[in-house]
C-alpha positions as CSV (number, residue, x, y, z in Angstrom):
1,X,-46.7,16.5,17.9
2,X,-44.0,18.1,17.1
3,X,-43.1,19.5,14.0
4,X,-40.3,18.5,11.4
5,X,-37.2,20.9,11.3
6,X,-37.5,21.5,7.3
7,X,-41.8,22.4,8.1
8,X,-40.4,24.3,11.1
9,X,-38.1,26.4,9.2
10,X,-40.9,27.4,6.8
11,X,-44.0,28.3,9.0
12,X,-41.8,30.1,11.5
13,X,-39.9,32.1,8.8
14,X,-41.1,35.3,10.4
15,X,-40.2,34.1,14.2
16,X,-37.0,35.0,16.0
17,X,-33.5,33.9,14.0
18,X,-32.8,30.6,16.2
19,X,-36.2,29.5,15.1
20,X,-35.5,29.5,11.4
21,X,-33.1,27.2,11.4
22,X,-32.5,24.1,10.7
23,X,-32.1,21.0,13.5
24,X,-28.6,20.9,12.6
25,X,-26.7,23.9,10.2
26,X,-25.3,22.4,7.4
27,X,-24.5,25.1,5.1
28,X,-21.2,25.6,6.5
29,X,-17.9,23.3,6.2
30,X,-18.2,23.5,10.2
31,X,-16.7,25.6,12.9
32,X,-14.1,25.8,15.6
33,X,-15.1,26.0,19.3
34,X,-12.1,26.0,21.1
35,X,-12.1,22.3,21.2
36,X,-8.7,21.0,20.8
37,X,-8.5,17.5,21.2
38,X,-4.9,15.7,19.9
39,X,-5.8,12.2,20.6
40,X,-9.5,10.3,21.6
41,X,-10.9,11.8,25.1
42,X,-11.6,9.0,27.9
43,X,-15.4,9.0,28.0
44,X,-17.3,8.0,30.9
45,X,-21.2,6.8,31.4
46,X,-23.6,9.5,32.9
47,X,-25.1,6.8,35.3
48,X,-28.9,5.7,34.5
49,X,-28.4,8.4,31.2
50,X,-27.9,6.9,27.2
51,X,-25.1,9.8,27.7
52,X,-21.1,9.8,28.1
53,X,-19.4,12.5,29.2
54,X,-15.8,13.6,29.2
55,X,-14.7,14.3,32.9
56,X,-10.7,14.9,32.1
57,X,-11.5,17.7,30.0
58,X,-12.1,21.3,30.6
59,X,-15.3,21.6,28.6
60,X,-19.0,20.7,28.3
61,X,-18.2,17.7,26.5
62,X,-20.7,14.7,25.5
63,X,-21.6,11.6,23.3
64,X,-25.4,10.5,22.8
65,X,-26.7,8.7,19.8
66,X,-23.9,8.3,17.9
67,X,-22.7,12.2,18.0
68,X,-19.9,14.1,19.9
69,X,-22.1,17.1,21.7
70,X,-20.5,20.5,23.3
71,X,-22.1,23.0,25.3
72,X,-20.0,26.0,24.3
73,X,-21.1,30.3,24.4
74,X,-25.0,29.3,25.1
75,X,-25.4,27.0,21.9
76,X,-25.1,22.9,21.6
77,X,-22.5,22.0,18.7
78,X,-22.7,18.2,17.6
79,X,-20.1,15.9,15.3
80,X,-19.5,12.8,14.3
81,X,-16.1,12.9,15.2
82,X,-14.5,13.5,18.3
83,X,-12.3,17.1,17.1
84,X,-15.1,18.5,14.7
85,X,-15.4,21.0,12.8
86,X,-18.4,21.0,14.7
87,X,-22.1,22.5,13.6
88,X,-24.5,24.1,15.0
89,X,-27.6,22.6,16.6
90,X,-31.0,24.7,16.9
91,X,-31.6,24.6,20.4
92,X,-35.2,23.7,19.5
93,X,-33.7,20.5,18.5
94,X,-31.6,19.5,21.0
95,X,-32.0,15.8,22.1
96,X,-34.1,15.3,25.6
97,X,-31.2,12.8,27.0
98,X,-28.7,15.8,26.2
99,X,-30.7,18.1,28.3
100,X,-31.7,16.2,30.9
101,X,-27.4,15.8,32.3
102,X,-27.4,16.8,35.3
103,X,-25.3,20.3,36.0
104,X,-22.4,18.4,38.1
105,X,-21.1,16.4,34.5
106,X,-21.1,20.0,33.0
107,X,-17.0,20.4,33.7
108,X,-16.8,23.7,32.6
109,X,-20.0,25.0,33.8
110,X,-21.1,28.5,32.6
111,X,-21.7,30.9,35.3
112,X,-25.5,31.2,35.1
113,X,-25.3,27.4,36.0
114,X,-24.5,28.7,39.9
115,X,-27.3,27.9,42.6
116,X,-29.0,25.2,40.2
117,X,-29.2,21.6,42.0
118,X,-26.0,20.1,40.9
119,X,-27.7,16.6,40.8
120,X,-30.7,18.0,38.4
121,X,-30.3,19.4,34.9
122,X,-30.0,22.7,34.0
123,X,-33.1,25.4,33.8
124,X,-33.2,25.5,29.9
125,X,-36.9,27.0,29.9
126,X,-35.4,29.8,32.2
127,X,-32.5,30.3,30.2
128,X,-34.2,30.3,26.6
129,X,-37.3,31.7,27.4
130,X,-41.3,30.9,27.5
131,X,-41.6,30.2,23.5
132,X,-38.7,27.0,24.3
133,X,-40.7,26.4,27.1
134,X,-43.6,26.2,25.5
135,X,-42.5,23.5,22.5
136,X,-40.5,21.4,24.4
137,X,-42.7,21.3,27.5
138,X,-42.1,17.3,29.4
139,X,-38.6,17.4,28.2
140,X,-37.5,17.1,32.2
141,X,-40.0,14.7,32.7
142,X,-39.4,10.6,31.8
143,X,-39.2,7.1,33.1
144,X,-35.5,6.4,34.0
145,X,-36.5,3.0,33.7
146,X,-37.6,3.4,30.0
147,X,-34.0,5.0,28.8
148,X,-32.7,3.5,26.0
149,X,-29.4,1.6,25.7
150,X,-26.8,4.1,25.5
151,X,-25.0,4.0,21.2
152,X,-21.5,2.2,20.8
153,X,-18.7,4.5,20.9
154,X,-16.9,5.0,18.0
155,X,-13.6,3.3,19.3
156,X,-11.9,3.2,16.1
157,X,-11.4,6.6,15.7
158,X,-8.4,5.9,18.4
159,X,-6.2,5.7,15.8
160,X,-6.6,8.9,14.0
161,X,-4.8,11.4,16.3
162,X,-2.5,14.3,15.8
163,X,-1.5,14.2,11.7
164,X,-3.6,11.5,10.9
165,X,-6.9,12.9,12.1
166,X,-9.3,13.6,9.0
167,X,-10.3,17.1,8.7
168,X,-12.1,17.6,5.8
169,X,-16.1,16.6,6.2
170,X,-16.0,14.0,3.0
171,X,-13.3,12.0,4.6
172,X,-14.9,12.0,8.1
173,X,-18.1,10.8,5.9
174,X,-16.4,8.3,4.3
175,X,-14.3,6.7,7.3
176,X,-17.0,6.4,9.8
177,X,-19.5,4.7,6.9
178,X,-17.0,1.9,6.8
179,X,-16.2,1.4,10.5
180,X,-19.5,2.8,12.5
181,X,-23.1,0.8,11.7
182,X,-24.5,2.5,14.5
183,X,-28.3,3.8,13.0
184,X,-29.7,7.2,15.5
185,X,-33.0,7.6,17.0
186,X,-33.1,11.2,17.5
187,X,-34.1,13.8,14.5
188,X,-30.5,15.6,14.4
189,X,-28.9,12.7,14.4
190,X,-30.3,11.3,11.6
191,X,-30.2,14.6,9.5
192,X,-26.2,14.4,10.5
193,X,-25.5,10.6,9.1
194,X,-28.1,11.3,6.3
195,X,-25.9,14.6,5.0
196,X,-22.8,12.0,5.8
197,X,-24.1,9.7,3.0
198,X,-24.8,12.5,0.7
199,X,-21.3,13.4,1.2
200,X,-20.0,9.9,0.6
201,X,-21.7,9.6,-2.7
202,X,-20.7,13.1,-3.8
203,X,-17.3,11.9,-3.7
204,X,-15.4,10.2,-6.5
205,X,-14.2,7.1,-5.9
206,X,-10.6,6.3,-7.4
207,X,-11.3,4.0,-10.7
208,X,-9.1,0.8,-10.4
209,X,-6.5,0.5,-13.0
210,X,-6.6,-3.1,-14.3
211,X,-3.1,-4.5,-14.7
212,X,-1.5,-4.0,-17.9
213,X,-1.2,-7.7,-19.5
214,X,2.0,-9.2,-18.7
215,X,4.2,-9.6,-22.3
216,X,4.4,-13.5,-22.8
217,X,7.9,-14.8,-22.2
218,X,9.6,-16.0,-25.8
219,X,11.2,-19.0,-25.3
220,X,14.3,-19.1,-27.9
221,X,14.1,-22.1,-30.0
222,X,17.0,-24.6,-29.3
223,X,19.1,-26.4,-31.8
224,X,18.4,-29.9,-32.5
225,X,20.8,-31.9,-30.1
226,X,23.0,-33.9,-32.4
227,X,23.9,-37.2,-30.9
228,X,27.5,-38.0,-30.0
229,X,29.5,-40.2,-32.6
230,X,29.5,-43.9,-31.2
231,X,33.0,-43.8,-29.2
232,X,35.3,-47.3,-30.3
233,X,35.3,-50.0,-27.9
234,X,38.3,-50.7,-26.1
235,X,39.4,-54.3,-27.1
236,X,39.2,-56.8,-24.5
237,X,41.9,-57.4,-22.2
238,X,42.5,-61.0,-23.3
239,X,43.4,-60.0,-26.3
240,X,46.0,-57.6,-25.2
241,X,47.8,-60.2,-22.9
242,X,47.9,-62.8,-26.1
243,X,47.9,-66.6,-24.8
244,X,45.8,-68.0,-22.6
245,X,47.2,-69.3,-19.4
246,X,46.6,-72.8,-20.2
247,X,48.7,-72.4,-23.4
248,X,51.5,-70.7,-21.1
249,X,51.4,-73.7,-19.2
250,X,51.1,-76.4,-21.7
251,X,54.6,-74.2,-22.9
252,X,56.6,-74.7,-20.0
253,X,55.9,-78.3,-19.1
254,X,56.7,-78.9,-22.9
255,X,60.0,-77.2,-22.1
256,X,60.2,-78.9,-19.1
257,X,59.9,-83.0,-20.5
258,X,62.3,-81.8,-23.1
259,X,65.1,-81.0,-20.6
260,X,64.1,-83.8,-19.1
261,X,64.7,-85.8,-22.1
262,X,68.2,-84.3,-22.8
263,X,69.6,-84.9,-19.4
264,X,68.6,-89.1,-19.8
265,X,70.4,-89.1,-23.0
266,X,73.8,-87.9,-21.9
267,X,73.4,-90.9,-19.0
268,X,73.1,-93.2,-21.6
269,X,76.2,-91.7,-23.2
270,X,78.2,-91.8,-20.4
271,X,77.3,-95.4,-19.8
272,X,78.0,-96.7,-22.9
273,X,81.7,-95.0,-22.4
């Protein structure tokens, strides 16, 4: 069985330098490895791995279980994000699945890679000695039909390249807890998200300012509305004209029988003469 990293650290106190560390070094802000990444790499699927490697870059680049890995100078470096800063991983604690990549997805191969079968993985127990050997005996040995599913990629971090890419560790923390639910398997990974959340909740949230309270609108109190004086009708039209029209008429023919009558009395005058 083996033993938990914090145990590890403890009981092996005395034992060589790598062995008294941690799975995963937290106690620095993270490093620099020569990794220089402006924008998110193309990653590809180590075929019948969980793994995804990087095969347009000029490094020992990887992603397993929800962390960015890179072989770099003899030591495994992981992140959650794809630039760093990246920390240190005790070799002791290195995933199986990471170690089992064969050498040919190792693009920038070191040289004591050369004569190794390009289609198995690299000799760790050769290159770290009989103690590694000895704890992580089996670790080239598994059912390639047992593998797990390989963990979503983090695809939103697309969008933070060049300027806008987070450097500082509590915003990392903070963005990936809102976009990536992915929960790891392996030990290192879950030391990695777990010092994520403590660095979520070590930072202060901005307090929302409520709104200041909007001064009511006075509404200016109007005059009463005085109603208009009653305007004087205009008298009717009938009036104005006088007479009727049957009046004017009765007039005339009046008029007329009385010329009438005049002109029958001078023919009786002139008769008579």
């Amino acid at each position: 069985m083996r033993l938990r990293p914090i145990a590890a650290s403890i009981l092996l106190a005395c034992a060589t330098p790598a062995m008294a560390q941690l799975s995963i070094n937290f106690n620095s802000p993270g490093v620099r490895i020569g990794v220089n990444l402006p924008v998110y790499p193309t990653l590809q699927r180590v075929p019948g791995y969980p793994v995804y490697y990087a095969p347009s870059l000029d490094t020992n680049y990887f992603f397993y279980d929800g962390l960015y890995w890179v072989y770099d100078g003899d030591n495994w470096y992981a992140s959650s994000w794809y630039n760093g800063p990246w920390h240190l991983v005790d070799r002791f604690y290195v995933p199986d699945y990471i170690l089992r990549v064969p050498v040919r997805y190792y693009r920038h191969a070191p040289a004591y890679f050369r004569g190794w079968s390009a289609s198995a993985p690299p000799r760790w127990g050769e290159r770290w000695g009989a103690s590694w050997e000895q704890r992580r005996g089996g670790w080239d040995r598994w059912n390639r039909g047992s593998a797990p599913a390989p963990a979503p990629l983090p695809s939103y971090q697309r969008q933070y390249s060049g300027n806008r890419y987070p450097q500082q560790v509590p915003q990392q923390a903070t963005i990936n807890s809102r976009n990536y639910r992915y929960q790891p398997q392996e030990t290192v990974a879950r030391e990695h998200y777990q010092y994520q959340r403590t660095q979520v909740q070590a930072t202060p949230q901005p307090q929302r300012q409520e709104a200041a309270p909007q001064p009511q609108r006075q509404v200016a109190a109007q005059p009463p509305r005085q109603q208009a004086a009653p305007q004087p009708q205009p008298q009717r039209q009938q009036e104005q004209r006088g007479p009727a029209r049957g009046e004017e008429r009765g007039q005339s023919r009046g008029e007329e029988r009385g010329k009438g009558d005049q002109g029958k009395g001078h023919e009786k005058d002139k008769q008579e003469r």
